[in-house]
Every structure is written in structure tokens, then in C-alpha cells.
N, C-alpha and C positions, 0 to 999 in steps of 0.2 A: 504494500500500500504506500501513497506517495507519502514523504516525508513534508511536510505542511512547516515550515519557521514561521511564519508569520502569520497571525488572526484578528481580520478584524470584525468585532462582534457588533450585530444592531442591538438596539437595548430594548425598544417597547414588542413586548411578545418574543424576544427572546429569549432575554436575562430576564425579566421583570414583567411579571402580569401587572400592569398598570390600567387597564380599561378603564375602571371605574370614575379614577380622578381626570382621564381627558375626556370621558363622556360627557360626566357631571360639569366641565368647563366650558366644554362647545354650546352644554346645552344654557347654561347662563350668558354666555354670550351671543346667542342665535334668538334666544327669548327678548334681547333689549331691540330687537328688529322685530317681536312680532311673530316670530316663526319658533315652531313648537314640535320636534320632530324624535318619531319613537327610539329609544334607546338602541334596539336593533339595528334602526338606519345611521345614527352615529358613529357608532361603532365599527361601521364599514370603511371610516373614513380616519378611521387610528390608522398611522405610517404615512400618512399624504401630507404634504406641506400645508402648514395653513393657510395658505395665500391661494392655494387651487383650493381648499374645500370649501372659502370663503367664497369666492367668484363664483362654485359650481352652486352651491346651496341658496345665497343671496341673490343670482342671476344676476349677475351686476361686475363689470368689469369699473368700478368706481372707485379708483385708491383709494381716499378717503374715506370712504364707507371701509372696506375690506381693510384698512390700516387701523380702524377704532374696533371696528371685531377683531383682528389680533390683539388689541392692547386689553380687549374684556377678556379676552380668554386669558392671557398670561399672566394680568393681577390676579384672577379667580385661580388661576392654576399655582400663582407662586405662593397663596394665604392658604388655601382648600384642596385644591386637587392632585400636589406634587406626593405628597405619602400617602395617597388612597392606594398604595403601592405595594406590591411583596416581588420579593426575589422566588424565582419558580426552584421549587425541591432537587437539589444536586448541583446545582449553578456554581455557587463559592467551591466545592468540593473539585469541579469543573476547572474552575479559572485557577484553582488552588497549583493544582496537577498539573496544568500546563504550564503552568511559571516555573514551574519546578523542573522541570522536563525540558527547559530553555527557551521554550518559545517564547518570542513579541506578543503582546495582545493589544490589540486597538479597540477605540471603540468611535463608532462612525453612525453620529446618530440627525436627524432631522428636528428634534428638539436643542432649543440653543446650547451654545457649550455651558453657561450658569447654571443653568437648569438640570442638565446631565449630572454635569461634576455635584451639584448637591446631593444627590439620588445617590449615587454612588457611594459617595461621604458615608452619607446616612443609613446607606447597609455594610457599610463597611468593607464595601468591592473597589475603592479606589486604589488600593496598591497592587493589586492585581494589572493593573493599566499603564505601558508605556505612554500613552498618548491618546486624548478625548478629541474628539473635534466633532461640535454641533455649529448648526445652522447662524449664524451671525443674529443680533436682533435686530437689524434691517433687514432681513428676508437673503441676504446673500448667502452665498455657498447650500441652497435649500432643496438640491437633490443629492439622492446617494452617487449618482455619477461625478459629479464636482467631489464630496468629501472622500471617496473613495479615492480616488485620484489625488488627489491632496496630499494624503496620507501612504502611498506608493512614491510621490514626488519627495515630499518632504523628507525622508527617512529612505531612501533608494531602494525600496526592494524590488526583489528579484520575482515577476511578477509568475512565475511558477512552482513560485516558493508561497505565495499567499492565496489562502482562503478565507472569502467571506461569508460570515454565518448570519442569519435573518430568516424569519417568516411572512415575506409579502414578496409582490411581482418588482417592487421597486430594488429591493436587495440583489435578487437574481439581475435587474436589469442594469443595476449598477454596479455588480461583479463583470457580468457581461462586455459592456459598453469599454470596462479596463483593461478586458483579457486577463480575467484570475478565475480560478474557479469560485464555487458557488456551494453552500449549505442552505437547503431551506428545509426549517423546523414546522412539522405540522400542529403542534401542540398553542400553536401562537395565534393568532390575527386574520391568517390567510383565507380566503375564500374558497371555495369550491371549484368557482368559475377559473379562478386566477391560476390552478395547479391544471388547468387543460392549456395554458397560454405558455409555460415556461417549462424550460430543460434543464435545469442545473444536473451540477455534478452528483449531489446526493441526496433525496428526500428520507431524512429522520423521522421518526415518529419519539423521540424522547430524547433526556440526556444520556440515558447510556451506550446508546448508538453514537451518540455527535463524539462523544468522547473516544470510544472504539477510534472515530474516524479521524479528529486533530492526532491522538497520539499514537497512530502508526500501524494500533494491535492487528493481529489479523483473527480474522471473523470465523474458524474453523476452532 
């Protein structure tokens, strides 16, 4: 099995079940517009930048408008919604083992880098981490193709030496887009529709597969 040095992990619905706290924020910030939409359909929209879920929900390509719905979401998210959080079973044990075993771990997330870096803090996953990088709070660097790339630039790796782990079509399409291979976890976010759309290198169904697969073991 390939020997992987380098990983870089998404955080929401990989590491971290978080639904609760960005549902509960989209939907205080969707509610100062008027619009009142089932937790189900929210939900679908965990892993998407919020500047397109803005645009797509509000019909309205209106900076202004779409720039004060970011700012309700991110006060609601940074007082209430940031620890509606847990680290999913085996995760620490995960990042444990690979730091240990030498590899780089990244983390490459769509949520700003303030925001990450505190979550991390706060479960106590931050030294596990060479290097965080989220989405800027001006909307820049806000797909996985830009911070994946960033993070291959910035630190030279050797792009058949990295894997990225995520459970949505954005992670596959942003490993993709860089020419690195690809983990997507089905225990996360992902959709039904979205696992007919994409090919990675390996679909998990747990951590003890994803583990198998970063550190080399072979499967017999």
C-alpha cells in the first residue's frame, strides 16, 4: 500500500460532527431575511462556502445583502454554534498514531482559520497539526482547490506523497483539481447523490479503515 507522508484532513464531518452548531447559525441568520428552512435542507449545505449558500438560498447575487448574512452567521457561530461540537470516536487516537509514525498532518478547512484553530484548541487536537489554513474573513482563499494548493505550495510537497481526507464532493474535487489522491469518509456530511458524481482513491466507511489506509497496514 502507498506510503502517504503527508495529510491533509477537512474538519467538519470528518474530524468533528459539528452539524448542529452551523445549522443552528445558518438558520439565525436566514431567519433575519425572513426565510425559515427545515433543518434537513440546511444541513445539505454544511462544506459549501458561505458566500454560495448565501447567493443560492437568498436568490440574490447582492454583496451587501450576502456580506451581513455572513456577519449573522459568524457572531451566532462565534457566541453559540462553535462547541455544538464533538470530535467523532477514534479521531485523537487517529491523529495520535500518525504523528507518531512521522507523518505531516494538515488541516484544510472552509471555515476561517480563527475559527478552526479555536475548535481544535478546545478538543485538544491542535498539536497534532503542522499547519491550519481556513478561508480568510473576507471570503478569500474559500474553496478547497485554492487551500489545498496553498498548502502543497507552501510547504513543497511531493504531490504523490499527499492525501486528502474529507466527506463531501468539494474535498474529492479539491484533491483532484491538485493531482493528490483522495479519502472520502462516508460517516460525514456527504450525500447520496454526490458518491454517484466522484472517484477518489478510497471510500471508508469508519476510522478504522482510514487508519489501515494513512499508515500503510495491509488489509489481509
Amino acid at each position: 500500500m502507498k506510503n502517504y507522508k503527508s495529510v491533509i484532513f477537512d474538519l467538519d464531518g470528518t474530524l468533528t460532527d459539528s452539524k448542529e452548531g452551523i445549522i443552528d447559525s445558518l438558520d439565525f441568520s436566514l431567519k433575519h431575511f425572513g426565510v425559515d428552512l427545515e433543518r434537513k435542507v440546511l444541513g445539505r449545505y454544511i462544506g459549501e462556502p458561505l458566500y454560495k449558500i448565501y447567493r443560492d438560498v437568498l436568490k440574490t447575487d447582492d454583496k451587501e445583502k450576502i456580506d451581513l448574512a455572513i456577519r449573522l452567521y459568524r457572531e451566532n457561530f462565534e457566541i453559540e454554534g462553535m462547541f455544538k461540537n464533538r470530535v467523532y470516536d477514534g479521531v485523537e487516537s487517529l491523529l495520535s498514531e500518525l504523528k507518531l509514525s512521522g507523518k505531516d498532518i494538515f488541516l484544510a478547512t472552509i471555515k476561517p482559520t480563527k475559527f478552526a484553530t479555536q475548535i481544535l484548541k478546545h478538543f485538544s487536537l491542535i498539536e497534532y497539526f503542522k499547519y491550519v489554513l481556513g478561508t480568510e474573513m473576507d471570503g478569500k482563499n474559500s474553496s478547497k482547490e485554492e487551500l489545498i494548493g496553498l498548502i502543497i505550495e507552501k510547504f513543497k510537497l511531493k504531490k504523490d506523497e499527499v492525501i486528502m481526507v474529507g466527506d463531501r464532493k468539494s474535498d474529492y474535487d479539491g484533491a483532484k483539481y491538485n493531482g493528490i489522491d483522495s479519502i472520502i469518509v462516508s460517516y460525514g456530511y456527504i450525500e447520496d447523490n454526490e458518491k454517484m458524481l466522484i472517484e477518489p482513491t478510497f471510500f471508508v466507511n469508519g476510522i478504522f479503515e482510514l487508519k489501515k489506509i494513512l499508515l500503510g497496514e495491509n488489509n489481509g
